[in-house]
N, C-alpha and C positions, 0 to 999 in steps of 0.2 A: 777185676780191679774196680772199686768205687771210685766212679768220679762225682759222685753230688749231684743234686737238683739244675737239669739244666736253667739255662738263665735265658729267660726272653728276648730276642733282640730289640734293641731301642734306636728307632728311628724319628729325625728329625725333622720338621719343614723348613721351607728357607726361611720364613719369616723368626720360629724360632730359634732355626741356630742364631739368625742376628740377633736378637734378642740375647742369648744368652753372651750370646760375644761382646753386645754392648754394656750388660750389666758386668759381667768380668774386665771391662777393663776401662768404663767408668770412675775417673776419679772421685766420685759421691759418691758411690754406691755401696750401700752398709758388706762390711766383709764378711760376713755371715752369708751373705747372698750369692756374692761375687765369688765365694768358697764351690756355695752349691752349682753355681752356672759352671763352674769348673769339673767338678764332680759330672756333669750332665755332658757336657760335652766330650769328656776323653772315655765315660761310657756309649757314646754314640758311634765311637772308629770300633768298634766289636769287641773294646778290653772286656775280659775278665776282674772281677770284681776284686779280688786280691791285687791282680795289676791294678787297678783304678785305684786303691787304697795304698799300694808302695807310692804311686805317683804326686800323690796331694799328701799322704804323708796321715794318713786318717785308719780309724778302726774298720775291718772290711764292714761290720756292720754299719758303721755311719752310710757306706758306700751302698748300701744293698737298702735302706732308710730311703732318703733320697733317692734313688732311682723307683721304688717302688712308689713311692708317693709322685713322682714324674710321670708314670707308666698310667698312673691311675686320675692325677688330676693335671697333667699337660703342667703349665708354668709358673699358672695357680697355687700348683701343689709344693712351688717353690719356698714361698712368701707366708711369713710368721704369719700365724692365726691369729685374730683381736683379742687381747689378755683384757680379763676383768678388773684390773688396777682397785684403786680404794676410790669407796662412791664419791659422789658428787656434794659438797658442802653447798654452791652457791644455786639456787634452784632459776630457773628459765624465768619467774615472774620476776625476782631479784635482777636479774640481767636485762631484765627489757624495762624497769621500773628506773635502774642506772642509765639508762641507754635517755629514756623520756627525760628525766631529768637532767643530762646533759643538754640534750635537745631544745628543750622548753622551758628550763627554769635559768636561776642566772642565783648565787649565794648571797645575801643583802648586805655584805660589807664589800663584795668585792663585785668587779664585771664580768668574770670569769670564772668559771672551775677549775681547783685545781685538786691534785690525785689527794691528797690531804683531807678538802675541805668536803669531796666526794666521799670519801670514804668514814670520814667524823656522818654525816649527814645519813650514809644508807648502810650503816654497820657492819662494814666490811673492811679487807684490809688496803693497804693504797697499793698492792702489788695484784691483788683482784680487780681493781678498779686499773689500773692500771691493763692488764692483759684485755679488760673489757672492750675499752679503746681501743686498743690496737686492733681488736678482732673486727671491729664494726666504723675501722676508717679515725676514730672523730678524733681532732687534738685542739681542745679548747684554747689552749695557752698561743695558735698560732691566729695570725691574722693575715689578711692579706687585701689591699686596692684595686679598685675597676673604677671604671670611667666609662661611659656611654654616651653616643656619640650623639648630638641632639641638632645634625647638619640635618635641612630639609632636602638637601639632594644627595643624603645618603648614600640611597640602593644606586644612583648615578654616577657616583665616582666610584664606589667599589667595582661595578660592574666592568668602568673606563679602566680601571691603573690597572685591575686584576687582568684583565683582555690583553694589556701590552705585555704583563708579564707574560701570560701562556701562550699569547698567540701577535709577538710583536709582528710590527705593518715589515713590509719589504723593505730593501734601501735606507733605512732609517736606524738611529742608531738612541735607544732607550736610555735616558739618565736620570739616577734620583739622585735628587740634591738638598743638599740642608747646611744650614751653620750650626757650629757647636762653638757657641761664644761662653767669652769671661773663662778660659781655661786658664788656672791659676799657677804661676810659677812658683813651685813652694819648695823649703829645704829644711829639715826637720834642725831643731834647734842643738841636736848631738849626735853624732858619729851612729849611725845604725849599728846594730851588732849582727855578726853573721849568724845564720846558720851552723847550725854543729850536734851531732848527735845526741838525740833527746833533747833537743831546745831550737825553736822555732825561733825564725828572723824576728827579732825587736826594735822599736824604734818609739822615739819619744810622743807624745800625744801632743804636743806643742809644734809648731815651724812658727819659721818666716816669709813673709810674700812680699815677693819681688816683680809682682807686677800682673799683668792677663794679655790674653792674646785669643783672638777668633779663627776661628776653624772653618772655611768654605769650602766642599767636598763635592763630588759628584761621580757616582758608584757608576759606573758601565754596567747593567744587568747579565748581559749573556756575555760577557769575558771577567768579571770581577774587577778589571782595574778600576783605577781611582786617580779621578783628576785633581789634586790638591792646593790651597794655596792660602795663606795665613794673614791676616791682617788687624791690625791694632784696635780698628774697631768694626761693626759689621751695622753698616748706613746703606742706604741704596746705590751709593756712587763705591761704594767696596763692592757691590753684588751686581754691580755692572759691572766693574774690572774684570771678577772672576766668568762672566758671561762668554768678556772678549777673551779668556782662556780658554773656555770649552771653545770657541767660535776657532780661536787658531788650533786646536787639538783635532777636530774631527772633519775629517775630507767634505771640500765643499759638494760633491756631488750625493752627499751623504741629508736625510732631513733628521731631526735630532726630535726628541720628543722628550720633555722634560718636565718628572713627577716634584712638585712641591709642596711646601703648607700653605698653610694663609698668612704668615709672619708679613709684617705692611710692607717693611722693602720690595716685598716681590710683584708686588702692586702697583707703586708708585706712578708719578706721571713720567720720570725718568727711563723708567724699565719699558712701560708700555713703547715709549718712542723709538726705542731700542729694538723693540721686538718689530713693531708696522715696519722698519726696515729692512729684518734679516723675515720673511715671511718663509724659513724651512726652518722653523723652530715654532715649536708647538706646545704650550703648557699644560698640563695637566696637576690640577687642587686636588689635592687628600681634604676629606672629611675634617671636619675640625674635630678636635682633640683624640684623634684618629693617626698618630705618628708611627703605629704599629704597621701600617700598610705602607708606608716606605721603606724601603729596604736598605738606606743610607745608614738607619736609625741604627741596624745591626752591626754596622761597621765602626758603628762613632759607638759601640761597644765594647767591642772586641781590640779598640783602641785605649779606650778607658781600663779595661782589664789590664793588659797585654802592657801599656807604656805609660801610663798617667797616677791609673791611685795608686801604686807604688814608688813610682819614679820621684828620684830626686833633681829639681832644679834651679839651680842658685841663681838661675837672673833667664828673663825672657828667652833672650837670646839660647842657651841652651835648650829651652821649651820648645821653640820652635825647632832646635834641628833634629830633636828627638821625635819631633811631628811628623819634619820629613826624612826621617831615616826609617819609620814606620811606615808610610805610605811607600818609597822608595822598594823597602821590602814586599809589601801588598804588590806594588807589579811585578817583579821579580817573579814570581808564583805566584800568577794571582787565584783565586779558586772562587767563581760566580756560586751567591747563593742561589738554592732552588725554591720558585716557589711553587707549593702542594695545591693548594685548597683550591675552588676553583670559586667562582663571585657567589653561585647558589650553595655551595658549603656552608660561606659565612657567614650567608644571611639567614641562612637557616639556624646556624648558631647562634646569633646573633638573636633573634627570635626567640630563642629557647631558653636563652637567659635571662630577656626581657618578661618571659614570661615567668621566671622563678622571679623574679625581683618586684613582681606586681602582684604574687602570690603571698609575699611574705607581711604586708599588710603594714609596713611601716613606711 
């Protein structure tokens, strides 16, 4: 009785069966692929090549294809060969010629490039010009601001506030604190319209203001709460109030260390008197125009997101219980942010930027 060409057996390693297990059940993985990893693996339980082919439902020879290109080139032998497609219209000097021009030129009516004016300019189309960008990062049409900090005891506070964060002192309990004044109570001048399938929330481009109200906060670092309290205006006899709030919130046996800016209230001859009195409070100045190293600043964000530029409020009074119905929730669950970087990170950063920025010659 003939029975045929025996058939090699096809064994796998671990690293490949995973491999093929991950590309088979890969939700990206081109199904061509995911066919073959299939094929490979129900020939590796010792099927016969007609079973392998009733199984995936394929011509025995697709089956006996594929396993012989496995046998011969492991996983490799899986994976489409490079097709020679149609050549290349745009040549490498053209693409780094767009590239420099982006770079170093600017169009004499306008500030910027755009895919248009790129493409009128280096004879190509604005969907070339286009994919060019994208391959090599650059998007002319955006912009974006920095600020550098020009405090002379820089590397000194960074080193200070960054230290409490990573490695606060014992017994002492870390606060950043800031105002967020002139928060406006605004109510759009016509009924919002909702949401509803295929149509995004609307609301008029116009309100009315019904008044402002300041924001005195102060983030606990290692638990995330938030000591909050609102007042009409923010003067240094408001920012002493909120002092004697943190003073009754946190256990006298406790010394408090509290990160600020340089806003004048916090300076005053008011506050200093204040302070030579309660001598377990400790100040600690952020850099000037350096807000980003408070971590308050992140909260009086995720407030603004979260309950302010959307929110409607028809008179103060609403404003503020919206204020505290948001802080009331921040303790409730509170979730402390983490900080990464460590003080030599960003100064190193810090430096590297300083040094693009004194490279560019303007």
């Amino acid at each position: 009785m003939r029975t045929g060409r025996p058939t090699a057996p096809l064994t796998l390693t671990t690293i490949e069966r995973e491999t093929l297990q991950q590309w088979m059940r890969r939700p990206k993985t081109a199904q061509a692929l995911a066919h073959r990893a299939e094929i490979i693996l129900i020939c590796a339980e010792r099927q016969p090549n007609l079973a392998v082919a009733r199984a995936v439902r394929v011509a025995p020879q697709t089956v006996c294809k594929w396993r012989q290109r496995f046998m011969t080139h492991r996983l490799d032998g899986l994976l489409d060969e490079p097709r020679p497609g149609a050549p290349r219209t745009v040549t490498d000097a053209a693409v780094e010629r767009i590239v420099t021009q982006t770079l170093e030129m600017t169009p004499t009516y306008a500030t910027h490039w755009s895919t248009r004016a790129m493409a009128q300019t280096s004879g190509v189309s604005r969907s070339t010009v286009h994919r060019i960008w994208r391959a090599f990062g650059l998007q002319p049409h955006r912009t974006e601001t920095f600020k550098l900090s020009a405090d002379p005891l820089f590397v000194e506070k960074v080193r200070d506030i960054v230290g409490l964060y990573l490695q606060p002192p014992d017994k002492a309990l870390v606060l950043c604190v800031d105002e967020k004044a002139q928060i406006q109570a605004l109510d759009r001048t016509r009924p919002l319209l909702p949401m509803r399938p295929g149509q995004v929330e609307r609301r008029t481009h116009d309100y009315h203001r019904y008044g402002t109200t300041s924001l005195f906060a102060a983030l606990e670092v290692k638990t995330g709460r938030v000591i909050g309290q609102v007042h009409q205006r923010h003067r240094a006899q408001e920012f002493r109030q909120f002092l004697d709030t943190i003073e009754a919130n946190v256990p006298e046996q406790l010394d408090v260390h509290l990160i600020l800016d340089n806003y004048g209230t916090h300076k005053t001859a008011l506050i200093r008197r204040w302070l030579l009195k309660r001598p377990r409070f400790h100040l600690h100045f952020t850099p000037t125009s350096a807000s980003w190293i408070n971590l308050v600043e992140r909260w009086f964000a995720l407030l603004t997101e979260r309950q302010l530029r959307r929110g409607v409020h028809p008179s103060v009074r609403a404003l503020k219980a919206a204020i505290q119905h948001y802080i009331t929730v921040t303790n409730t669950h509170p979730k402390p942010f983490t900080w990464t970087k460590t003080a030599d990170e960003i100064l190193a950063s810090v430096a590297r930027f300083c040094q693009r920025t004194s490279e560019t010659g303007h």
